[in-house]
C-alpha positions as CSV (number, residue, x, y, z in Angstrom):
1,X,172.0,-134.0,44.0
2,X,173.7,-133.4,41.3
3,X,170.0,-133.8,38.9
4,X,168.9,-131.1,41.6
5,X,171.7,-128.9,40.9
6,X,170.6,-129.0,37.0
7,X,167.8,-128.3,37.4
8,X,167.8,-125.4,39.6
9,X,170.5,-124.3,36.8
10,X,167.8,-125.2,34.1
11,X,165.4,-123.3,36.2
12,X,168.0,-120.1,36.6
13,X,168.3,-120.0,32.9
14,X,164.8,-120.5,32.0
15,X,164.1,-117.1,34.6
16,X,166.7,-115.6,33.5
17,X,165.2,-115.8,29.9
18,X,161.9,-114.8,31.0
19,X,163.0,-111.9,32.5
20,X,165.0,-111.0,29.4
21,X,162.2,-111.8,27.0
22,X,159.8,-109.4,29.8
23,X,162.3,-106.8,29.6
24,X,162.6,-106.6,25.7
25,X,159.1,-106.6,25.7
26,X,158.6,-103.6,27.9
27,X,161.5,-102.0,26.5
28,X,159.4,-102.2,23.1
29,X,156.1,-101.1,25.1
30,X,158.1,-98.3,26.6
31,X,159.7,-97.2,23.4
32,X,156.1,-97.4,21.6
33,X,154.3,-95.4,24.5
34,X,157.3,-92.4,24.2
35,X,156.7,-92.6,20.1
36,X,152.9,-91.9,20.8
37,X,153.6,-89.5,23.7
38,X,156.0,-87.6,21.0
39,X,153.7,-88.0,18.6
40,X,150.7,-86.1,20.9
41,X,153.1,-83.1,21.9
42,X,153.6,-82.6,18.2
43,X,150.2,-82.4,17.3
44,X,149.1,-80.7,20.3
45,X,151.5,-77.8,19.5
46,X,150.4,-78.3,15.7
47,X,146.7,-77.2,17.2
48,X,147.9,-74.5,19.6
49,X,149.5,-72.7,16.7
50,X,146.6,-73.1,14.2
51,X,144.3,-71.6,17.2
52,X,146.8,-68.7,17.6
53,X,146.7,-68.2,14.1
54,X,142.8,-68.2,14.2
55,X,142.8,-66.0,16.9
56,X,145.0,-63.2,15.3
57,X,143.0,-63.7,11.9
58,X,139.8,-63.2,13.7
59,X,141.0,-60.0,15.4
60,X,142.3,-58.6,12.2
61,X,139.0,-59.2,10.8
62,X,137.0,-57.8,13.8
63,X,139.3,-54.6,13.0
64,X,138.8,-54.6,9.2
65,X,135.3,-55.0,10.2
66,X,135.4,-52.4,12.6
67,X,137.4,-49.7,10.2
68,X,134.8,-50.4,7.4
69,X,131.9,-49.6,9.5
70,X,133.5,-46.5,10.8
71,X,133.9,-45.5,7.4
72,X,131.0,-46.4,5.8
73,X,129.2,-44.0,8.6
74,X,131.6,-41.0,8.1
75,X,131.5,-41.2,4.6
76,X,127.5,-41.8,4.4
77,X,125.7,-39.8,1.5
78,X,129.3,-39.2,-0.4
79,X,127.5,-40.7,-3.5
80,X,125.0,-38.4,-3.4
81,X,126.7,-35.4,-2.8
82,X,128.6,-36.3,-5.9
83,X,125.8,-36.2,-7.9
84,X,124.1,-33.6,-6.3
85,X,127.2,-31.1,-7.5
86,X,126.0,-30.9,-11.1
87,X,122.8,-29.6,-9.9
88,X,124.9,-26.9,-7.5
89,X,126.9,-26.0,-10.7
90,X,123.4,-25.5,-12.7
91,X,122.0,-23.4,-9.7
92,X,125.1,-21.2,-9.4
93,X,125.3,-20.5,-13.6
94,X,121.1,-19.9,-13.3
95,X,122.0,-17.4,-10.6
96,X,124.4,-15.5,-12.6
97,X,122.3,-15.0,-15.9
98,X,120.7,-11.4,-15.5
99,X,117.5,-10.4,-17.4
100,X,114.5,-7.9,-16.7
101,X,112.1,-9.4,-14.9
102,X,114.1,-12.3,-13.6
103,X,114.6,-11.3,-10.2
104,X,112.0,-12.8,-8.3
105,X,112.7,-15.9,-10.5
106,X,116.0,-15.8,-9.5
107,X,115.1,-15.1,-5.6
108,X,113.7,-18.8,-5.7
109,X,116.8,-20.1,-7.1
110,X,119.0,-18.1,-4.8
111,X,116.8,-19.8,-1.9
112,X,116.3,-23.7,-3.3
113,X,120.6,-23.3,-3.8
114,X,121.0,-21.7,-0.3
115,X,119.1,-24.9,0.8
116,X,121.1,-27.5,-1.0
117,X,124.3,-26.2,-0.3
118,X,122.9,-26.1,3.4
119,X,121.7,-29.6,3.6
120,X,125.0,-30.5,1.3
121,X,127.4,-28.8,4.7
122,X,125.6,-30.4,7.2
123,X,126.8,-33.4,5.9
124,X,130.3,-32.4,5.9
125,X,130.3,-31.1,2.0
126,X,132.8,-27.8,1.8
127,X,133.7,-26.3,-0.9
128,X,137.5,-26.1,-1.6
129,X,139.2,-22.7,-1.3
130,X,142.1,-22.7,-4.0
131,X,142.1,-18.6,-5.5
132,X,145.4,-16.9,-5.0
133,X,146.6,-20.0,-4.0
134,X,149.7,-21.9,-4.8
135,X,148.7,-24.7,-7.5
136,X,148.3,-28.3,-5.5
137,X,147.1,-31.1,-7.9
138,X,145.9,-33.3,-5.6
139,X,142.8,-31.3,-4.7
140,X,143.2,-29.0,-8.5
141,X,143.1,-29.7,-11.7
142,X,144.8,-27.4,-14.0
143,X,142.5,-26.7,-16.8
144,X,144.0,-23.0,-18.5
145,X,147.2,-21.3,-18.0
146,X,147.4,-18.2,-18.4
147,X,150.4,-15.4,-17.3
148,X,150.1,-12.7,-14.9
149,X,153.5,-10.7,-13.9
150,X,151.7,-9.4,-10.8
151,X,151.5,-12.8,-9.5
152,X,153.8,-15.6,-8.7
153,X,154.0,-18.8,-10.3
154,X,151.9,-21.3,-10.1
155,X,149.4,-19.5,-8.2
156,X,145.8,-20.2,-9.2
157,X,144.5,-17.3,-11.0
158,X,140.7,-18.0,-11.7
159,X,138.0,-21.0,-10.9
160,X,136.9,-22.4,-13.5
161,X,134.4,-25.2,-11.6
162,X,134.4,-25.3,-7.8
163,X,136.3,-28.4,-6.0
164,X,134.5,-29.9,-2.8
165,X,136.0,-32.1,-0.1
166,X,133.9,-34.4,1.8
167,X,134.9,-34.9,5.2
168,X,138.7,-35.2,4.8
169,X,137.8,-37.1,0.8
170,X,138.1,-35.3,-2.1
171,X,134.7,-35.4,-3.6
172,X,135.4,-33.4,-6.8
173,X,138.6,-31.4,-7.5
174,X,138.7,-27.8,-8.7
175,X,139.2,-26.8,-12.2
176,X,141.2,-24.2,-12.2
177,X,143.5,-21.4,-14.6
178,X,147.1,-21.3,-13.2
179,X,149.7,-18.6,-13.4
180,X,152.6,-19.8,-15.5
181,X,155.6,-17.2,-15.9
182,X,157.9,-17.1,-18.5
183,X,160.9,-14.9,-17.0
């Protein structure tokens, strides 16, 4: 009985192991599953940011994209209503040079100019109101001073070219003579 007993004690142990050595294993399973599990939740935050980031970057751009469009159609024909100024300025000293004889010459010129500057306003061309006005260099550019006691200072006196605005852009300042006093 006794051989029994030892061997139902061998046997106890030799469970007992067995379970030990099953725990430690899934202990080890379990702890390597958790690492992995860890390791997912990371990465899958890792991606949810990156798309967030994508997302707002793709936005921005559709805005960008959207504000350049917008501006490219209100500020269509700029370029050539720069260059088209020259030809305004040509017109207007034409215009002013009296002769005999010239006037029906002129009458043409008076009508081709009416046209331009026509075509030029429909497109949101305007010409820049600065005389008698107080002296603002971000539309003006001072060319001449000159003084005047019956006016104050810094008032703009004469024009010396026009200044246009295009839309709400500055397409060419005005060159202008200002009023500087000395007292």
């Amino acid at each position: 009985m006794e051989e029994q007993e030892n061997i139902k004690q061998e046997e106890k142990v030799e469970d007992t192991t067995l379970e030990q050595e099953k725990h430690k294993k899934f202990k080890e399973k379990k702890k390597k599953i958790d690492k992995e599990k860890d390791d997912l939740i990371k990465a899958n935050l890792e991606l949810k940011e990156k798309v967030l980031r994508i997302t707002a970057e793709m936005q921005n751009m559709r805005k960008r994209y959207e504000t350049d469009k917008l501006a490219l159609y209100k500020y269509d024909g700029f370029d050539i209503a720069e260059k088209l100024l020259p030809v305004i300025d040509n017109f207007e000293r034409a215009m002013n040079i009296k002769t005999e004889g010239s006037e029906k010459f002129l009458t043409g010129f008076k009508m081709i100019y009416d046209n331009l500057i026509d075509i030029l306003k429909s497109k949101g061309v305007s010409e820049i109101e600065v005389i008698d006005k107080e002296f603002d260099p971000t539309i003006m550019n001072a060319v001449v001073t000159e003084e005047n006691k019956e006016k104050e200072n810094n008032i703009v006196l004469e024009v010396l070219q026009k200044g246009y605005m295009f839309q709400d852009r500055l397409l060419r300042p005005a060159m202008v003579k200002v009023n500087e006093r000395t007292d």
